[in-house]
N, C-alpha and C positions, 0 to 999 in steps of 0.2 A: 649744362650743370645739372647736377643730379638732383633728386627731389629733397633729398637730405643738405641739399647747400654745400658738401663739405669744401670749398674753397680756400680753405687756411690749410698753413700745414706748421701753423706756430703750436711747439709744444702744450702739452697739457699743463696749467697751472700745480703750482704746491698742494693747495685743498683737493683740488680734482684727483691727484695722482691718489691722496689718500684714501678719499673715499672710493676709490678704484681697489684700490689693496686691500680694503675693508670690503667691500663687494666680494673679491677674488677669496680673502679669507673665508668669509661666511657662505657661499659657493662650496670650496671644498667640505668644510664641514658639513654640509647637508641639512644648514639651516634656513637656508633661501634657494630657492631654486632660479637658475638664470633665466630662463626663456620667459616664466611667469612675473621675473623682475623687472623684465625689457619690455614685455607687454604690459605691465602698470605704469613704468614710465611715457611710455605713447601713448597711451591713453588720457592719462593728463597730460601730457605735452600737446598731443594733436587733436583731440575729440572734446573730452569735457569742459577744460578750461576752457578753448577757442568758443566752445557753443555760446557762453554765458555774452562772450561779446559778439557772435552773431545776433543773438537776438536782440541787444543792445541796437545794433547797426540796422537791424531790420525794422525793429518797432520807430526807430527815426528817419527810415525812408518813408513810411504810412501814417505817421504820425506827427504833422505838424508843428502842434505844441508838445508832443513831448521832444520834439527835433530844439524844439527851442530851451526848456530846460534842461536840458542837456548839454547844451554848448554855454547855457549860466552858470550852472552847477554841477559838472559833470558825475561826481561823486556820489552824489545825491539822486540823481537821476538813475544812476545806474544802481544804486539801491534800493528803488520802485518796483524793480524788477527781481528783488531777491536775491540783489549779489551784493553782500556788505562790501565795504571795500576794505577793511581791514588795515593791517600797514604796509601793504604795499599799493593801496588801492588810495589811500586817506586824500591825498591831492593829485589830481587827474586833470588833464585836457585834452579836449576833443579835436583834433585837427580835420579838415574835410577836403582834400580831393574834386576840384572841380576840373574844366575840359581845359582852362591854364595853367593849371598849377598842381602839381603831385608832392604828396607829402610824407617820407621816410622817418622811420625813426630810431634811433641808435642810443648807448649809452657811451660814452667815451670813458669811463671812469672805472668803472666793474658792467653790471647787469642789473640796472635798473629795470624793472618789469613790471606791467600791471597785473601781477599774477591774478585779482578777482576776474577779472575779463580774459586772459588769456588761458591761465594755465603754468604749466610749465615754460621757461623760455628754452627757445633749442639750443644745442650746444653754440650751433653760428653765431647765434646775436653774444654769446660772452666772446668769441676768440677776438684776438687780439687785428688779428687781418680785417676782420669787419667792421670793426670798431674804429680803424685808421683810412678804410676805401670808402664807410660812407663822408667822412669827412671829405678828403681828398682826392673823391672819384666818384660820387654817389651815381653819375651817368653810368659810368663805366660800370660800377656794381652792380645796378639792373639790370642792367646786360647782359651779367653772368646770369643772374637770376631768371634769365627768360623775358626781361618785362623793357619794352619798347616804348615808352612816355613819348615820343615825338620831340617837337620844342618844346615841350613842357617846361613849365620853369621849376626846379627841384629845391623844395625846401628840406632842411635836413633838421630834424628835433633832437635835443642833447636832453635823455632822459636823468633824473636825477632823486635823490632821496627829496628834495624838496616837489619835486612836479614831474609826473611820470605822464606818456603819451597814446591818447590811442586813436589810430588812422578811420575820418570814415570815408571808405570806396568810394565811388561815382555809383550810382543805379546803375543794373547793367539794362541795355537796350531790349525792347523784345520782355519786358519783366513786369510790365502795369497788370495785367489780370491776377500776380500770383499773390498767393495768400503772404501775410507776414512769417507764416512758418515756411513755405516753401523758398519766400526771398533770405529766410537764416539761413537756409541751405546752399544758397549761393554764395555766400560771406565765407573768407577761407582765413586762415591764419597769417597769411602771409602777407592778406591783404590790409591787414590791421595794422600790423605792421609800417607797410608800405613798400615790401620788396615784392609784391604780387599784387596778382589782381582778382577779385569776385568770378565767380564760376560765370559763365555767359549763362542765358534762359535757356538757348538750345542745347546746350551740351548737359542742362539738368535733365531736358529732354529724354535725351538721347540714353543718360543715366539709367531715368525709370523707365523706359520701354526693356531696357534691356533689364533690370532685377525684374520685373514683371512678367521677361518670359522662365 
């Protein structure tokens, strides 16, 4: 499966189509430029928003008690950190990822999302395909996804205007010496989610040796 997820191939919604032909409009006219459109869209899609809940997930792997208010009050906890939560953020819960139990999370309904923590959601988590295979295949969905849980036992979150979700990883192995900044950097988007998993240590490794040459 590609990096982009695309596994659906259920048409584009009503709104969507629009704001596509509003896009296409203002394109022609020479009032937005595309390529500088699609890179502010990625950018919060995949970089800034995701950061805000890296570091969320990070400061709760090295940080005991804020591990613990966190999982009291997720909302609030994550506001300690400088990320209001706003109205998509207002009620929140922390699901956690241990060695038996893996935790996805979906909206059945439209696109519930934590956007103070995430960001943008990607087009997958709205399509219509995703939305019915975590229900009724959530194994089989990782799968596509790349992500191999074992037995794990798969619990599946039904995001909602009342309680929105957000996944924390397992530590990855190999990760006790790195700072809280460098374990954000392990934290991916997809792991928050729950259709991915955290960067391993060596492959941050591996990362920086290579931007450093």
């Amino acid at each position: 499966m590609s990096e982009e997820h695309d596994h659906h191939n259920a048409p584009p919604s009503e709104p969507a189509q629009r704001v596509k032909a509003l896009e296409q409009l203002l394109v022609e006219k020479g009032l937005v430029n595309s390529q500088a459109l699609d890179e502010l869209i990625d950018t919060y899609e995949r970089r800034i928003g995701p950061r805000n809940g890296a570091r969320v997930i990070a400061r709760a792997w090295t940080d005991p008690e804020y591990r613990k208010r966190l999982f009291e009050n997720a909302a609030k906890a994550i506001e300690e950190l400088g990320f209001p939560p706003g109205p998509q953020g207002e009620h929140m819960m922390v699901v956690e990822n241990t060695p038996r139990t893996h935790n996805m999370v979906v909206c059945t309904l439209c696109s519930c999302y934590p956007w103070s923590v995430l960001g943008l959601p990607p087009v997958w988590y709205k399509s219509t395909a995703y939305r019915a295979r975590a229900v009724s295949d959530p194994r089989g969905l990782l799968s596509e996804f790349g992500v191999d849980v074992g037995g794990k036992e798969i619990r599946v979150w039904d995001s909602s205007s009342e309680m929105r979700y957000l996944v924390m990883p397992e530590r990855p192995a190999g990760s006790e010496s790195l700072s809280e900044d460098e374990l954000a950097e392990l934290v991916t988007r997809d792991s928050m989610i729950g259709t991915g998993l955290p960067k391993s240590a060596a492959r941050r490794a591996r990362e920086t040796n290579r931007a450093a040459k």
